[in-house]
C-alpha positions as CSV (number, residue, x, y, z in Angstrom):
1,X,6.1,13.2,-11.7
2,X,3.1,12.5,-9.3
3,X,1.8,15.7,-7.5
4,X,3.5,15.7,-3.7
5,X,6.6,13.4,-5.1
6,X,9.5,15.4,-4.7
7,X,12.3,14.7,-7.1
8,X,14.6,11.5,-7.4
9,X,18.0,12.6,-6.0
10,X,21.2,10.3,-6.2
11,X,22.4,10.9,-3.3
12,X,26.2,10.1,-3.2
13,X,26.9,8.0,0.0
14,X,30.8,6.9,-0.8
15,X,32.1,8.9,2.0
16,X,32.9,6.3,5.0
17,X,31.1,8.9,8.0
18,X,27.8,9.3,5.6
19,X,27.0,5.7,5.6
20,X,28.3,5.1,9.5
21,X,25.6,8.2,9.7
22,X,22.7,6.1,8.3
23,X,23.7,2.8,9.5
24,X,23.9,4.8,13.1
25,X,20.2,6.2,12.3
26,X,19.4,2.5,11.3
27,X,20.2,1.7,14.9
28,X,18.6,4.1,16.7
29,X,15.5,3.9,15.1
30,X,15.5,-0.5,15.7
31,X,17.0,0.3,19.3
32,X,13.8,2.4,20.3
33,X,12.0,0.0,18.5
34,X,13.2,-2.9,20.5
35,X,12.5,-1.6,23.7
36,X,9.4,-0.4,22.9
37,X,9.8,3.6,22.8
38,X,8.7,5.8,20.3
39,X,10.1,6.0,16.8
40,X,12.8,8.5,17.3
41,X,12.8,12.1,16.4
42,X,15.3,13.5,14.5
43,X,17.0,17.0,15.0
44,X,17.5,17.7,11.4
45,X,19.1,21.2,12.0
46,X,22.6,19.6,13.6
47,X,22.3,16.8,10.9
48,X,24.8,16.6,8.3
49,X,23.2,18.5,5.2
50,X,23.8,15.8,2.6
51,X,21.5,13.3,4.4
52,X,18.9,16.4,4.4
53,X,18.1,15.6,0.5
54,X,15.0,13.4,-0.3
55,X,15.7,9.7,-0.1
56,X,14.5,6.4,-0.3
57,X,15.9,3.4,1.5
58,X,15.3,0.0,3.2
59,X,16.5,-1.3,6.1
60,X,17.1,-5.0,6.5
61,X,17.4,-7.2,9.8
62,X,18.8,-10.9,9.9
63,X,19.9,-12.8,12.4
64,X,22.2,-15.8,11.9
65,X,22.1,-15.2,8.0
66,X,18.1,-15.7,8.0
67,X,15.8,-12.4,7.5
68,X,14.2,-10.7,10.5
69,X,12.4,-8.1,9.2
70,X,13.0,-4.9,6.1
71,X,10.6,-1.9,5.1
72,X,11.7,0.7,2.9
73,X,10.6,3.6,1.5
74,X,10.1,3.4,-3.2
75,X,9.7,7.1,-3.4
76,X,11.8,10.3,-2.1
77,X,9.1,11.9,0.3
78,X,11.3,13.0,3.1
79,X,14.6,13.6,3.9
80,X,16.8,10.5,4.1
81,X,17.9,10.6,7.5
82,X,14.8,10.4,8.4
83,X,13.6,8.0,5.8
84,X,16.5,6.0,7.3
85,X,15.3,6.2,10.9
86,X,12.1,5.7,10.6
87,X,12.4,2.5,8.5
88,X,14.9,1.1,10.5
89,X,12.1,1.4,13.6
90,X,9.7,-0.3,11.0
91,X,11.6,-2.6,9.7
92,X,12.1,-4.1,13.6
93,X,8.7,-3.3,14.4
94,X,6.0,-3.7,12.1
95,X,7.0,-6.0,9.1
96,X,3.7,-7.8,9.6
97,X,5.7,-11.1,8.6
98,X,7.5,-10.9,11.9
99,X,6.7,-10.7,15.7
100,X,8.2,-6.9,17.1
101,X,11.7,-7.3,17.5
102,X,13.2,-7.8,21.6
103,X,15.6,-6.2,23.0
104,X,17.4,-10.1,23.8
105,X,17.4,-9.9,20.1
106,X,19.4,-6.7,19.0
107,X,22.9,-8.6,20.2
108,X,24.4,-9.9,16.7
109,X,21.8,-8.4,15.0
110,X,23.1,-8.3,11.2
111,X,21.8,-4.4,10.0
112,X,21.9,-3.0,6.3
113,X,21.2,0.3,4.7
114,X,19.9,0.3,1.3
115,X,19.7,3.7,-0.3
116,X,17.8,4.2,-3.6
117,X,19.1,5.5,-6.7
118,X,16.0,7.4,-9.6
119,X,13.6,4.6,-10.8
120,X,14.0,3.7,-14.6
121,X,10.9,3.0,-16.1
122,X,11.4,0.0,-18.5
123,X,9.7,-0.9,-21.6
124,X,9.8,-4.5,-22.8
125,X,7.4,-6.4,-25.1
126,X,6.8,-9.4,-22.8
127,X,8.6,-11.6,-20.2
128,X,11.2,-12.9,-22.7
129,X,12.7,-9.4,-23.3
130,X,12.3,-8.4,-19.4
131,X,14.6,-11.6,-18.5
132,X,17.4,-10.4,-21.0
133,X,17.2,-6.9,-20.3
134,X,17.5,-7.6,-16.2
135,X,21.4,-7.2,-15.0
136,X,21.4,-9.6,-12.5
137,X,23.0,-8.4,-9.1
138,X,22.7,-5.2,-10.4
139,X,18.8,-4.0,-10.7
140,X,16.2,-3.9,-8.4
141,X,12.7,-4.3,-9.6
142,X,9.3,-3.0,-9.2
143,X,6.5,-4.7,-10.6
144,X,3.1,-2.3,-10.5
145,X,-0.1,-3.7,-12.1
146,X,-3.5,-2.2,-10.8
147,X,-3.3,-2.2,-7.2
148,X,-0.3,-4.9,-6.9
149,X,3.0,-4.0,-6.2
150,X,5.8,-5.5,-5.2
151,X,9.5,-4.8,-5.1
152,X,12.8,-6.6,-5.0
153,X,15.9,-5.2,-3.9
154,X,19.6,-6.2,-5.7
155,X,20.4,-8.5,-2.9
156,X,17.6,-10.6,-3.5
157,X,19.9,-11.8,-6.5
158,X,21.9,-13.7,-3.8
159,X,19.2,-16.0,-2.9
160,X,17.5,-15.9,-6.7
161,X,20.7,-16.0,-9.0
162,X,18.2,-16.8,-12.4
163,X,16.2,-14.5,-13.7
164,X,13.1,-17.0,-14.2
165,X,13.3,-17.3,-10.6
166,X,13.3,-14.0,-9.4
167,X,10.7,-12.6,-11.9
168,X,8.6,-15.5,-10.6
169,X,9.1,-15.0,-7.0
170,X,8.7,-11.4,-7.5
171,X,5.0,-11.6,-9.5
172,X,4.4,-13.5,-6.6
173,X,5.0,-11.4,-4.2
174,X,2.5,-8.7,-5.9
175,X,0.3,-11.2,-5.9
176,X,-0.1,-11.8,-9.8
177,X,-0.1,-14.9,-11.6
178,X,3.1,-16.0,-12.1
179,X,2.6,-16.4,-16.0
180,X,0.7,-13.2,-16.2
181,X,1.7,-10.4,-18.0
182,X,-1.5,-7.7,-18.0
183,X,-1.4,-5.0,-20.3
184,X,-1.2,-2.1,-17.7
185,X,2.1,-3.9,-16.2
186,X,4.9,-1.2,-15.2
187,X,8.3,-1.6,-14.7
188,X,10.7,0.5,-13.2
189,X,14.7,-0.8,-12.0
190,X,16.4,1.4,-9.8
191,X,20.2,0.5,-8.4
192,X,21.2,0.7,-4.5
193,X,24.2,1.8,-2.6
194,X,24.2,-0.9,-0.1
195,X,26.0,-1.1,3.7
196,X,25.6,-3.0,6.8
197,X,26.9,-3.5,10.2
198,X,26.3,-5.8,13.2
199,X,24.9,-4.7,16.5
């Protein structure tokens, strides 16, 4: 484990009000980004004390299907209502692929919570074996190679149902060569308990 990580917890988020919680969070933290306040301070001590355990997540915004901004957290640093918060205010206010999100914007605004489960390193000989070890709709993927990295969540699946594909689009989004495979590649596949609402 890295010095300062704190430990990989599996949160379990299949109670109804915990994920209402974070998608709540979510909303808060896009709402104060929308109208251009402050990212939004948390009072941890009234927060319900299973969203109090490290975390990692990513928030996503679309809007008519199409993507409008997502920043998440890879590591456990902080607890995950705040993790959730704060990305959700990031997420509407500085993906750098995106202008800052307006407040005309947030009605019909499509929200979603991703929550991280522990990373997995995995060890494959080349990109053969990594295409037949990937479960499809299942695994996310982090690519790390020097100072790339990249990381797709499960859902990208839906718009990259092959695994060539996504492999490719993914080594391309760290910026490698898409037929590269440099020896001090890492891999790691987590799995995501995944929610959303509308605004």
């Amino acid at each position: 484990m890295a010095p300062g990580r704190l430990p990989d917890m599996d949160i379990d988020l299949h109670e109804p009000a915990l994920r209402e919680r974070l998608l709540n969070l979510a909303t808060l933290g896009v709402r104060h980004a929308a109208e251009a306040r402050a990212e939004p301070t948390l009072d941890l001590v009234s927060e319900t004390p299973a969203l109090l355990h490290p975390g990692a997540s990513f928030v996503t915004l679309k809007r008519e299907g199409r993507l409008r901004g997502c920043i998440g957290s890879l590591e456990p640093t902080r607890p995950l209502a705040q993790d959730v918060a704060a990305n959700g205010y990031a997420a509407a206010r500085r993906d750098p692929r995106f202008a800052a999100l307006e407040i005309r914007e947030l009605d019909g605004l499509e929200l979603s919570v991703s929550t991280l489960g522990p990373q997995q390193g995995l060890v494959v000989a080349d990109r053969s074996e990594l295409l037949v070890t990937l479960r499809p709709g299942v695994d996310g993927l982090v690519v790390r190679s020097g100072t790339h990295r990249a990381t797709f969540l499960p859902a990208v699946w839906e718009q990259l149902p092959d695994p060539e594909s996504f492999i490719a689009a993914l080594w391309r989004k760290a910026g490698l060569p898409i037929d590269a495979w440099p020896r001090e590649l890492q891999l790691t596949r987590y799995h995501v308990e995944h929610f959303e609402t509308r605004l």
